[in-house]
matplotlib code that plots the C-alpha trace (Angstrom):
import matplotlib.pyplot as plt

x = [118.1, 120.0, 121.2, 117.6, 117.3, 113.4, 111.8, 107.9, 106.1, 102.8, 99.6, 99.0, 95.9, 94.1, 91.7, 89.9, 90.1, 93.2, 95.4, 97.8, 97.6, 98.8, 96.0, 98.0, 101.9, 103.6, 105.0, 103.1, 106.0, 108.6, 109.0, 107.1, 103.7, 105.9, 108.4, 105.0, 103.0, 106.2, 106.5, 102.6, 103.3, 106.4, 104.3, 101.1, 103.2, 100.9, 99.3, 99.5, 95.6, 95.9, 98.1, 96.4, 99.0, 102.7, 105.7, 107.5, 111.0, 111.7, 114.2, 113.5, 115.2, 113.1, 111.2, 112.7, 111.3, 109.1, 109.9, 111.7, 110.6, 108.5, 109.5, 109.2, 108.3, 111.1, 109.7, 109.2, 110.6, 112.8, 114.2, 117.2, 116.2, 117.9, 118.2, 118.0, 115.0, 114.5, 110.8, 109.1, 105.2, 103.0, 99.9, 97.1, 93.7, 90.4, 88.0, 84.2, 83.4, 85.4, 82.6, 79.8, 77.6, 79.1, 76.2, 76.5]
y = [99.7, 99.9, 103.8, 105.2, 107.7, 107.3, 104.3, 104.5, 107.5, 106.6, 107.8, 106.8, 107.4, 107.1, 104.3, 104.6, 100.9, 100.0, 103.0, 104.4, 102.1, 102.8, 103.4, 103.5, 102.8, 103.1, 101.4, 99.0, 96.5, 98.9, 97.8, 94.4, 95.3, 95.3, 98.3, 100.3, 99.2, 100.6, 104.2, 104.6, 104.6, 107.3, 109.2, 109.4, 110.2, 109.9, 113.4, 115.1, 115.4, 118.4, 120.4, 122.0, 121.1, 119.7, 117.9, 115.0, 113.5, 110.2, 106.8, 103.6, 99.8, 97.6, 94.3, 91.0, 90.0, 86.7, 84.6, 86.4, 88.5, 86.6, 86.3, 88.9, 91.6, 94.2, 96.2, 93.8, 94.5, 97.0, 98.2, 95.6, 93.9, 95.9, 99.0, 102.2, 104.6, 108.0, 109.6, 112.6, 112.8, 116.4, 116.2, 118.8, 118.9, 120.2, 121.6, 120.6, 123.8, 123.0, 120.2, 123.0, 124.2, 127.3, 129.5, 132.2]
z = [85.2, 82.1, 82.7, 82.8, 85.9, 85.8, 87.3, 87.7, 88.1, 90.7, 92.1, 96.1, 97.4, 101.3, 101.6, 104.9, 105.4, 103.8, 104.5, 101.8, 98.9, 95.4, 92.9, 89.8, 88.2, 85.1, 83.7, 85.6, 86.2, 86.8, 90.7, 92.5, 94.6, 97.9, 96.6, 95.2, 98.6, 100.6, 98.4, 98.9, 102.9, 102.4, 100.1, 102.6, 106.2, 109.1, 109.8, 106.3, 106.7, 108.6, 106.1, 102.9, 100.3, 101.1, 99.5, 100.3, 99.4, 100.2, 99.5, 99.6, 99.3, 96.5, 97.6, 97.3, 93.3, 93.4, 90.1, 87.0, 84.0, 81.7, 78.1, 75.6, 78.7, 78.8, 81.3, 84.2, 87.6, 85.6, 89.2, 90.8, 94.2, 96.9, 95.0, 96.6, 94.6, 95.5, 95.1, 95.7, 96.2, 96.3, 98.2, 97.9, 99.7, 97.9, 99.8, 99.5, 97.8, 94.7, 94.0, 94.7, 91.2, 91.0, 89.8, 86.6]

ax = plt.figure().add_subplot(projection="3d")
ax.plot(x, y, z, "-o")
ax.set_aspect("equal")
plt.show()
């Protein structure tokens, strides 16, 4: 990682068919699709539906990379294979209201 304590900073997000799923990295390359696939689940724990706003702390082991960096990209798969990242997520609910008109 070249001495750089940051990694990828992402947004997770519920799909009601898919589950957690990651909506949006960057840098976008930082970690392979398994690794961001993997932090979406730890970032999205079962039951944090029921709780108005939360944090959560996790770790995790990167994927396995498929193929190598491509020429001329720096910033592709910037994380080893096998390392160990650490991430925190902060989830908040909104309630229907805050998408009401709100009248003058």
């Amino acid at each position: 990682m070249g001495g750089s304590s940051f990694v990828c900073c992402a947004v997770a997000a519920f799909h009601h068919l898919q589950g957690p799923v990651c909506e949006w990295a960057h840098p976008i390359n930082a970690v392979s699709p398994e690794t961001l696939h993997q932090a979406a689940n730890l970032a999205l724990p079962d039951g944090i539906h029921n709780l108005s706003d939360e944090k959560v702390f996790f770790s995790l082991s990167t994927a396995e990379q498929q193929g190598g960096a491509s020429e001329g990209s720096e910033d592709v798969n910037r994380a080893s294979s096998g390392e160990i990242l650490y991430g925190c997520a902060f989830f908040s609910q909104v309630t229907p209201t805050f998408f009401l008109p709100h009248n003058s």
